[in-house]
C-alpha positions as semicolon CSV with decimal commas, in nm:
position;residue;x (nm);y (nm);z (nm)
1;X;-1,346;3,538;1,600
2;X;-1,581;3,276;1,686
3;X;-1,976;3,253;1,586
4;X;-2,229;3,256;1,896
5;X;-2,298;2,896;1,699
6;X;-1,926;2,807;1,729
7;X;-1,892;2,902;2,100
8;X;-2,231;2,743;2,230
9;X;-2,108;2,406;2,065
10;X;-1,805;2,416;2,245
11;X;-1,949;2,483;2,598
12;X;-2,211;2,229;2,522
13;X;-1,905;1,981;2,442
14;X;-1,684;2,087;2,731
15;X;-1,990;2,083;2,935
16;X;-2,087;1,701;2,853
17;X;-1,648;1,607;2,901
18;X;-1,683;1,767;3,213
19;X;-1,975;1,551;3,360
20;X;-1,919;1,267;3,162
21;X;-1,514;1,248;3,286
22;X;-1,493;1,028;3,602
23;X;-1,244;1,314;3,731
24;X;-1,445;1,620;3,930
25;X;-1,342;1,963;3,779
26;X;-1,616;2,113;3,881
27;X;-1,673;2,277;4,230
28;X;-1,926;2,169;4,448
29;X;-2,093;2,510;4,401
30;X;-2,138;2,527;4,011
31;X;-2,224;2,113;3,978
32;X;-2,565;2,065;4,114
33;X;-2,659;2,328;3,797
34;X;-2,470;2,187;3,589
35;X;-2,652;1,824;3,659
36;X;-2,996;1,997;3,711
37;X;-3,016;1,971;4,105
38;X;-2,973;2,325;4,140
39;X;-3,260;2,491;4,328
40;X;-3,378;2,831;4,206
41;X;-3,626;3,130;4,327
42;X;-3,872;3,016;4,090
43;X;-3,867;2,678;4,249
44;X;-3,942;2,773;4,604
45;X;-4,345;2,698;4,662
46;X;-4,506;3,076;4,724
47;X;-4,608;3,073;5,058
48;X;-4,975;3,101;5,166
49;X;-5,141;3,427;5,137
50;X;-4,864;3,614;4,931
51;X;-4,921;3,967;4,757
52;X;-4,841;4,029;4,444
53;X;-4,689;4,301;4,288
54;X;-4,655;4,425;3,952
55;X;-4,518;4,831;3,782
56;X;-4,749;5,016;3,548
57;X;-4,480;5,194;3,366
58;X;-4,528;5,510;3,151
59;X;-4,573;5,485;2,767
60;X;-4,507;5,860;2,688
61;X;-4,188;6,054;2,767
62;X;-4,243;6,438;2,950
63;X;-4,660;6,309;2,973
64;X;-4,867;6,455;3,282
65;X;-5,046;6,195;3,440
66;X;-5,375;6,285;3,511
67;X;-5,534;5,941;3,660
68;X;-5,473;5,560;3,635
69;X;-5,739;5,342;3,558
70;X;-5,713;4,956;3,576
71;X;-5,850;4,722;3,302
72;X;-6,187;4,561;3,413
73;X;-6,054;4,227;3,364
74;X;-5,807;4,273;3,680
75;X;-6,060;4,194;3,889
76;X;-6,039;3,828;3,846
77;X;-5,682;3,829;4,003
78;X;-5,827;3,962;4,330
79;X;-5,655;4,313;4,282
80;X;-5,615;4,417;4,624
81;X;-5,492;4,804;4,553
82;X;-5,276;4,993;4,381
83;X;-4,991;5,239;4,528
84;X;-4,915;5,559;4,383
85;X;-4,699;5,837;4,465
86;X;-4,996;6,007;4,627
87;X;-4,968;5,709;4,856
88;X;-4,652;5,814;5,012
89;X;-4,673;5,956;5,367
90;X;-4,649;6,293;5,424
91;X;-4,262;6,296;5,514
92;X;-4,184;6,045;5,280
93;X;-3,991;6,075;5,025
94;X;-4,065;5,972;4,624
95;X;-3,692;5,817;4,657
96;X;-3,641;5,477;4,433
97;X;-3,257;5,460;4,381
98;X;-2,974;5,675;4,481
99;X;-2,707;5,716;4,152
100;X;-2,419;5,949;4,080
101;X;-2,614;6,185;3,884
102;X;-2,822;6,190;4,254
103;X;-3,167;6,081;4,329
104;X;-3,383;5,890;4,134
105;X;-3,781;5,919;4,200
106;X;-3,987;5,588;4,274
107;X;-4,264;5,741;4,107
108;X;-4,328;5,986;3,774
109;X;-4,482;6,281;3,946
110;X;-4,627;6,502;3,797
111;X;-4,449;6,462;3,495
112;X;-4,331;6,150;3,395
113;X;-3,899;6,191;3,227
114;X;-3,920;5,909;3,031
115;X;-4,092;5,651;2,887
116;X;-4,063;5,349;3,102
117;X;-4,072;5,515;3,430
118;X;-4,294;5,350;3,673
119;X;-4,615;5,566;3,773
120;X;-4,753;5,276;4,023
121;X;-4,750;4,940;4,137
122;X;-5,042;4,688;4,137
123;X;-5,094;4,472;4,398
124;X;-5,333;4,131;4,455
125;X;-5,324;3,806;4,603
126;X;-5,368;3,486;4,442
């Protein structure tokens, strides 16, 4: 079996054959990242006046979450609000995927199942 050393070499190698050969193999899909012309998500300017979003997860499995404060020190990011699962209109559903084992809340409420599971989402505009 190969290394993760050996194989990198040898797609670094095969890489630099491939561009450096006067003979295309590559598509015209996969060359502009190969050559560093591809354009990515990151690379697309934010447009003016875009929210921002960001999970507060849960640090304790089977925890009851009382209340969620925010750090002081989010106020310089022009925190616009934060959305809980008290937030969700009466109607609504606390629905954030759909799996085989059936549905998934958005939300920990009240109880969180496991550590990681998002209890909110922060919100601002920069």
């Amino acid at each position: 079996m190969f290394s993760y050393v050996a194989y990198l070499i040898i797609v670094n190698l095969l890489t630099y054959v491939l561009l450096e050969s006067k003979t295309t193999v590559l598509s015209a899909d996969t060359k502009p990242i190969y050559v560093g012309e591809a354009i990515f998500v990151d690379d697309i300017p934010s447009p003016k006046d875009c929210l921002y979003g960001a999970f507060i997860y849960s640090t304790k499995p089977l925890a009851h979450v009382r209340s969620i404060e925010l750090d002081p020190s989010l106020k310089q990011l022009n925190t616009l609000g934060v959305v809980t699962v008290e937030d969700i209109p009466e109607g609504g559903g606390n629905f954030g995927a759909s799996t085989i084992f059936g549905p998934e809340p958005l939300f920990g409420d009240p109880v969180t199942q496991c550590a990681g599971e998002p209890l909110a989402i922060v919100v601002w505009l920069l």
